[in-house]
C-alpha positions in Angstrom: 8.1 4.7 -2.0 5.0 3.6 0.2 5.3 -0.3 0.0 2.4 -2.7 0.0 3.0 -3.7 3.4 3.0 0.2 4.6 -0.2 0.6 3.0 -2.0 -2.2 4.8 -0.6 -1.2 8.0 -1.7 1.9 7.6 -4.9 1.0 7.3 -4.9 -0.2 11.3 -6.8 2.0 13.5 -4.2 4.8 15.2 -5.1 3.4 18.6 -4.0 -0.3 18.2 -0.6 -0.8 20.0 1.0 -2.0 16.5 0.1 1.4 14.9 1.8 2.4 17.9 4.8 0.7 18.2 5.5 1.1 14.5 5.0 5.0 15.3 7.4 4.6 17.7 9.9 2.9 15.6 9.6 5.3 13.0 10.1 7.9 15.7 13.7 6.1 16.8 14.9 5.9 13.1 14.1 9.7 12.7 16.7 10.4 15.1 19.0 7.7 14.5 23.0 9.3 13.9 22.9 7.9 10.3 19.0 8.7 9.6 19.8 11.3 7.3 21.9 8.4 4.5 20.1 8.0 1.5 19.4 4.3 2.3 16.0 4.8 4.0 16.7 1.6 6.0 20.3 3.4 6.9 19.4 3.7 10.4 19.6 -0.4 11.0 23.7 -1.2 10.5 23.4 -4.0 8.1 25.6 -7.2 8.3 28.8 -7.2 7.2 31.3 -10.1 6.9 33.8 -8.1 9.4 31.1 -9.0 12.1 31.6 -12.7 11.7 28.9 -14.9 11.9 25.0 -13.7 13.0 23.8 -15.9 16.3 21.0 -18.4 15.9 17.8 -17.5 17.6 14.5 -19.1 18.9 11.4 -16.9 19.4 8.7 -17.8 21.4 6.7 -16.5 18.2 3.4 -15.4 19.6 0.0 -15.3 17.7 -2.0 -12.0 16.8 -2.0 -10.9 20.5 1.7 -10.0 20.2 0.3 -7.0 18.2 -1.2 -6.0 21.5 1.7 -6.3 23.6 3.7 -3.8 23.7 6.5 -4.4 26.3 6.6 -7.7 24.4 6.7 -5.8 20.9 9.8 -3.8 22.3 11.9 -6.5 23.1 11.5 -8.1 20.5 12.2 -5.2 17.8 15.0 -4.1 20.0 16.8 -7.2 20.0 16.5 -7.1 16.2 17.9 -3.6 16.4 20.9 -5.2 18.8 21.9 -7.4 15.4 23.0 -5.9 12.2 20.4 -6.0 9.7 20.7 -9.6 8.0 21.3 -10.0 4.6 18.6 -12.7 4.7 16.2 -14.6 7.1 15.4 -18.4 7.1 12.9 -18.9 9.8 11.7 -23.1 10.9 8.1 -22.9 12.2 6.1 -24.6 14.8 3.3 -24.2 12.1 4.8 -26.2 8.8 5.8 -29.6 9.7 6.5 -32.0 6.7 8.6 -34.3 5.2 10.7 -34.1 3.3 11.9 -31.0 3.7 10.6 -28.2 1.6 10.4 -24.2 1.4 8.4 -21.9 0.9 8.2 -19.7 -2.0 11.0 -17.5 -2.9 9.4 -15.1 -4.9 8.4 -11.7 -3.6 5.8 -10.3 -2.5 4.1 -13.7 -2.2 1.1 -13.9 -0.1 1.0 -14.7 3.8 -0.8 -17.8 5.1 -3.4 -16.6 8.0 -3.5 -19.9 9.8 -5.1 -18.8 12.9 -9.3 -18.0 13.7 -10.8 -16.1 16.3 -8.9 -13.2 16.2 -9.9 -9.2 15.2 -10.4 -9.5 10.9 -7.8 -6.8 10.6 -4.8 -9.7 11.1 -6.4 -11.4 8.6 -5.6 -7.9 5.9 -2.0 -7.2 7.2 0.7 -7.8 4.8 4.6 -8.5 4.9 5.9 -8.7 1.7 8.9 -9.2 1.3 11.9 -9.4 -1.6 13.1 -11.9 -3.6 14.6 -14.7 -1.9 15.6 -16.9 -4.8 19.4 -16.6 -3.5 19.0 -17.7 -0.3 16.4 -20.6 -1.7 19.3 -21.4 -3.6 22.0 -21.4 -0.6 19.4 -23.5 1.6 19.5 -25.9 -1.3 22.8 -26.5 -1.4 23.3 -27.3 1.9 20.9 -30.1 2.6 21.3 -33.7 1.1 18.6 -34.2 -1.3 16.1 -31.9 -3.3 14.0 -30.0 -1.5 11.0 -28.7 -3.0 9.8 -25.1 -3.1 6.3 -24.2 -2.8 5.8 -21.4 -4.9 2.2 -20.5 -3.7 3.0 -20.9 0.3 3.8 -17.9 2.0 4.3 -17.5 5.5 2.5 -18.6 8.2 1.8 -16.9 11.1 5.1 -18.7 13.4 7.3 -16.7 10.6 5.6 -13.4 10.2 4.1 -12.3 13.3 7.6 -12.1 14.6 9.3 -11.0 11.6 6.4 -7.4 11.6 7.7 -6.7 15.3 11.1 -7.4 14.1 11.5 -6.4 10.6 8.5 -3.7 10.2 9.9 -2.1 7.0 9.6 -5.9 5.9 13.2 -5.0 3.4 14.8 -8.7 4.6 14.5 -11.7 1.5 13.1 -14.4 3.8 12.3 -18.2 3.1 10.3 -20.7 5.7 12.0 -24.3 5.8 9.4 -27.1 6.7 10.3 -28.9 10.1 10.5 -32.7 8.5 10.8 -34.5 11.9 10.4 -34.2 15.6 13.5 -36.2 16.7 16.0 -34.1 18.3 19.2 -35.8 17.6 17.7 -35.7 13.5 17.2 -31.6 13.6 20.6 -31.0 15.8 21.7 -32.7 12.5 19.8 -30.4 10.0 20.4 -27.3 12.1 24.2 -28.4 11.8 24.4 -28.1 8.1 22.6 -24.8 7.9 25.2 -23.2 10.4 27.3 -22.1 7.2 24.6 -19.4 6.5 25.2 -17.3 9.2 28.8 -16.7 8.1 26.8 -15.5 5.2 25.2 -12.8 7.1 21.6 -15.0 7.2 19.5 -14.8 10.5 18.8 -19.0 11.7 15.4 -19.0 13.2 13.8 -21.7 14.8 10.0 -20.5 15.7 8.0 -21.9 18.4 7.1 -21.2 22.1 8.6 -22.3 25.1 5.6 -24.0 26.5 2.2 -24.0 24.6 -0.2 -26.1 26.8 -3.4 -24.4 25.0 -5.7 -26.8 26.2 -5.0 -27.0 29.7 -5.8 -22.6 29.9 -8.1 -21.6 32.3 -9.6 -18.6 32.4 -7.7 -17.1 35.1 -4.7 -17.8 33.2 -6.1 -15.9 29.5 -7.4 -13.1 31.1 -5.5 -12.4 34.5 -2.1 -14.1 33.6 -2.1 -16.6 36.1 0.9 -18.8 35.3 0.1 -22.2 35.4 2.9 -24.8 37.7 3.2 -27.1 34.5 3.9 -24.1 32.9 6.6 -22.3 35.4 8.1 -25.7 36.1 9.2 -26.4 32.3 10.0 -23.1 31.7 12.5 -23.2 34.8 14.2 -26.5 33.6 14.3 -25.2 30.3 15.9 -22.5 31.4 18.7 -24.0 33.5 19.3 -26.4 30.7 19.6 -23.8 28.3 22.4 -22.1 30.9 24.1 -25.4 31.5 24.7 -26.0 27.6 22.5 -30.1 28.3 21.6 -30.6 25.0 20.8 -34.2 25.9 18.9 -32.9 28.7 16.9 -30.9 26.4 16.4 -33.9 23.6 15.1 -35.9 27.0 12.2 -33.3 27.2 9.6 -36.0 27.0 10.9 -38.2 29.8 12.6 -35.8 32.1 11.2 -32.3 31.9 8.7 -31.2 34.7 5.1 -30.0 33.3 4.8 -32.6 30.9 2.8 -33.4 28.8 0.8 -30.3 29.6 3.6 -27.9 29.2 3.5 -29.4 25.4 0.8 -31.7 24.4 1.6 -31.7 20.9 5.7 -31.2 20.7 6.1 -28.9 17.4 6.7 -25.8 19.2 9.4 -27.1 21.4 11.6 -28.7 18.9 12.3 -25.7 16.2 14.8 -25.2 19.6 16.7 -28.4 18.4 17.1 -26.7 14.9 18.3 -23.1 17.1 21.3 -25.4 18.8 21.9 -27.3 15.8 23.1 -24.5 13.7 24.9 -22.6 16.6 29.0 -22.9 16.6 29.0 -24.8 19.5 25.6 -26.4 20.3 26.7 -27.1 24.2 27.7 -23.4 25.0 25.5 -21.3 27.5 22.7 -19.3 25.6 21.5 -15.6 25.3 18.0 -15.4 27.1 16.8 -12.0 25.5 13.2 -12.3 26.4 11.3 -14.3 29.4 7.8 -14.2 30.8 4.7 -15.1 30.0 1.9 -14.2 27.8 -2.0 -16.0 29.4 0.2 -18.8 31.4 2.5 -19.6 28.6 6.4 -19.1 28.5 7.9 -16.7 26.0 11.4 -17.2 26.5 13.7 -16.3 23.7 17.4 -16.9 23.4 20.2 -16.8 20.5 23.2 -18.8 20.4 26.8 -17.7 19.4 
C-alpha cells in the first residue's frame, strides 16, 4: 500500500539527494537476507525484549539541508539500521520549549509543523505520517508527576522529523514529541531519569538539538565553504572530551566553563535536549557512543547514544 508519506516523497524531483538516498535505501532492503518476509518492513530486525534496553541518543537534528547531505543522510539512516527497529519513538526538541510539560498529538497521521523559512517550497509539502501513538502517550504519562497535556493539533516540528525521514523513511514507528519545560540541567537529568523505563520497553529516547548552533555569528565563508569557526571547534572539542570522560557536571557547567561561549550557543535550547539524552541513560556518567561528528556551514553535528 503506497502510504501518504510515499506519495509526497515521490513527488520530489529524481535528482534531489533525498530521492536518492531513499532510492538507495530501498535498493538495501531489496537485498536484505529477510527482504522476501511478508512484513514489508522485515528487512529492519525490530526490537525485542531479549535485546534489553534500546540506548538513548542525541542528534544534532539538522534543518532542510540534511536532505542535501548525503554522507550525512547515510550515517544517520545507518545508525538507525545499527538498532532494532523500536517499537516507539519519543523525541525532546530544541524547537518546543514549554512548561509544563506537554506532548504532542498522539493520533496518526497528524500534520507536521514546518517551522523553518527560507528554504526550497518542496520541504514545506513533505509528509511523515506516522501511526497511532496513543500507547506510548499513555506510557509517557504515567511516568511523569503531574498531568501533562496533549496537543492534539501539534505535530512535529522540524527538530523531530527531519531526522526521523533520514532515519525512519517508511515513517511505520508511533512517535510522540515531549515539550522541553526548562533549561536547568540538573531539572532534565531529572526528567530524562524517569523516562529511562521506556527503553526497556523497546522505545527509542531522543533528545534533538545540535551540538553548537551559533547562527548569528555565520559568515559567509563558513555557509558556503565550510569554514569551521574556533568558537565552534573549541566547544565541540570540550564537549567531546566531556562526553568521553562521563563529566556530567562539567557538561551542566556549559555556561561558565565551556570554550566558544556564548557564540557556540547564544540561545541554549539546542544544547540541553543532551541533559534529557544522559538523564534517561542507565548510567548517566558512563563514556558515550559518538556515531556522527563534523560539521555542517561551521556548526558541529556530533551525535552520540548512551547505554
Amino acid at each position: 500500500m503506497t502510504t501518504t508519506t510515499a506519495r509526497a516523497d515521490a513527488l520530489i524531483p529524481a535528482t534531489h539527494p533525498f530521492r536518492q538516498h531513499l532510492a538507495r535505501v530501498a535498493a538495501a532492503d531489496a537485498t536484505a537476507p529477510d527482504a522476501t518476509a511478508p512484513d514489508a518492513t522485515a528487512a529492519h530486525r525490530p526490537w525485542t525484549p531479549a535485546d534489553g534496553p534500546l540506548p538513548a541518543l542525541y542528534l544534532s537534528h539538522g534543518a532542510p539541508p540534511l536532505f542535501e547531505d548525503a554522507p550525512w543522510m547515510t550515517r544517520l539512516h545507518a545508525w538507525a539500521r545499527d538498532l532494532p527497529r523500536p517499537r516507539a519513538i519519543l523525541i525532546v526538541s530544541a524547537h518546543w520549549e514549554s512548561a509544563p510539560l506537554a506532548i504532542s498529538s498522539s493520533a496518526a497521521g497528524t500534520g507536521l509543523v514546518y517551522d523553518f523559512g527560507g528554504f526550497a517550497p518542496l520541504y514545506h509539502r513533505m509528509r511523515y505520517d506516522t501511526p497511532d501513538a496513543g500507547d506510548l502517550a499513555h506510557q509517557v504519562a504515567s511516568l511523569l508527576p503531574r498531568a501533562v497535556h496533549e496537543h492534539r493539533g501539534r505535530g512535529l516540528d522540524h527538530g523531530a522529523w527531519v531526522p526521523l525521514k533520514v532515519m525512519y523513511p517508511e515513517a511505520d514507528v508511533p512517535v510522540v514529541q515531549l515539550s522541553i519545560p526548562t533549561h536547568d540541567a540538573t531539572a532534565l537529568l531529572a526528567l530524562g531519569e524517569r523516562l529511562r523505563p521506556l527503553r526497556d520497553h523497546g522505545v527509542l529516547v531522543i533528545g534533538s538539538g545540535f551540538m553548537t548552533h551559533g547562527l548569528p555569528f555565520l559568515t559567509r565563508d563558513m555557509v558556503v565553504d565550510g569554514t569551521v569557526p574556533g568558537w565552534s571547534a573549541d566547544f565541540d572539542a570540550w564537549a567531546a572530551d566531556a562526553l568521553a570522560r562521563g563529566d556530567v557536571d562539567e557538561l551542566a557547567a556549559f555556561r561558565d566553563r565551556a570554550p566558544g561561549m556564548p557564540y557556540a550557543h547564544p540561545t541554549v535550547e539546542h544544547f540541553t535536549p543532551l541533559f534529557i539524552t544522559l538523564g534517561a541513560a542507565t548510567d548517566p556518567t558512563a563514556p558515550v557512543n559518538t556515531t556522527i561528528e563534523g560539521y555542517m556551514m561551521g556548526l558541529a553535528k556530533r551525535s552520540f547514544q548512551t547505554t
